[in-house]
N, C-alpha and C positions, 0 to 999 in steps of 0.2 A: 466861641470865645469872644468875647469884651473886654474892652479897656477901659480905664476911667482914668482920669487926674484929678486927685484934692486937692486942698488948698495949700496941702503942705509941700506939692509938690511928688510926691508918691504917685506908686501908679497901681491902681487896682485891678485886677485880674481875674475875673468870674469863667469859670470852664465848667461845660455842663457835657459829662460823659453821652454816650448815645447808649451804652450796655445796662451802664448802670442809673441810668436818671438821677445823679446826684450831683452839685452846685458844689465847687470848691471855689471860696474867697480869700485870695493872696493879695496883701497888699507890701510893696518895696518898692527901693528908691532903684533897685539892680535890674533894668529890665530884663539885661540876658538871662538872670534867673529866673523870670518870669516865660522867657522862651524855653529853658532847658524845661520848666514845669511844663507845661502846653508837651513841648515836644515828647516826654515821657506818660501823657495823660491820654495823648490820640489812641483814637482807635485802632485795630491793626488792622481793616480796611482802608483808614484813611494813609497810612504807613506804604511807599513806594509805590505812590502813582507816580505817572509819566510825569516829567517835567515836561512845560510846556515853553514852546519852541517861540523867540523871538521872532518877528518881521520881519529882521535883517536874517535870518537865518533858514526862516520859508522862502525868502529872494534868492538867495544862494543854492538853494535845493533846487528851484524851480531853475537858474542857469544852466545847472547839470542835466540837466535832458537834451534832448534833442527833440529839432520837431519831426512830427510826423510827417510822411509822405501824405499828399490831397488825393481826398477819393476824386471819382471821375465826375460823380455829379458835381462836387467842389470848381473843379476847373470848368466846366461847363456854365457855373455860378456867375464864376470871376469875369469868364468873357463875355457873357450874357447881360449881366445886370445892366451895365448902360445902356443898352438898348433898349430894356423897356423901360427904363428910366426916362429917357426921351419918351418914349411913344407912350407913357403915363405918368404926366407930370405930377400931377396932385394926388396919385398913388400913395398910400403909405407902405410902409415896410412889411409889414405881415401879406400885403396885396399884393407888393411887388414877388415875394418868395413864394407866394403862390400858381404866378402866372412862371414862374421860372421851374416849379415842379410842374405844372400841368404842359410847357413846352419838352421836358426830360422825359419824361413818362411818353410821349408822342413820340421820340426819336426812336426810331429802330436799334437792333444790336449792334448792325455795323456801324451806324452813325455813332453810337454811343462808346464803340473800342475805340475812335481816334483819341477820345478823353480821358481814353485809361492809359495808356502808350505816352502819354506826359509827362 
């Protein structure tokens, strides 16, 4: 669908069906009549899709959760990461999460239940 404005003020209105490959040319000064046409010209595929959800309204959705409980590696993460932060200063981040799974993977089982018990 297009719109156009003349000079007279009018508003022109080209809808090109998708079934039938034909170009209807409406021109008025009424836009709403220009909408009811559009709205009676759609496809019935394009006919009740979802509306789509505001910003403020994905904010409010995502309030209503709760968070989840941290796996073990998680807490084990959170106390850990400073330390090798110090002991690798100019580490980056992908290098720092790497030395922190290859210390996790090293822990035994029992070492590793204190971190589930969190």
């Amino acid at each position: 669908m297009a719109t156009d404005r003349d000079r007279k003020g009018k508003v022109s209105l080209n809808i090109r069906s998708r079934n039938n490959k034909k170009t209807i040319n409406k021109s008025t000064n009424d836009v709403s009549k220009l909408k009811e046409l559009n709205k009676a010209f759609e496809s019935p595929a394009t006919k009740g899709k979802k509306v789509k959800t505001t910003k403020k309204e994905k904010s409010e959705k995502t309030k209503e959760k709760k968070p989840r409980k941290l796996n073990a590696y998680m807490v084990f993460a959170m106390e850990k990461r400073e330390s090798v932060k110090k002991n690798n200063p100019t580490a980056k981040v992908t290098e720092i999460a790497k030395k922190l799974g290859e210390m996790w993977r090293a822990l035994s089982d029992s070492e590793k239940q204190k971190y589930k018990n969190k």
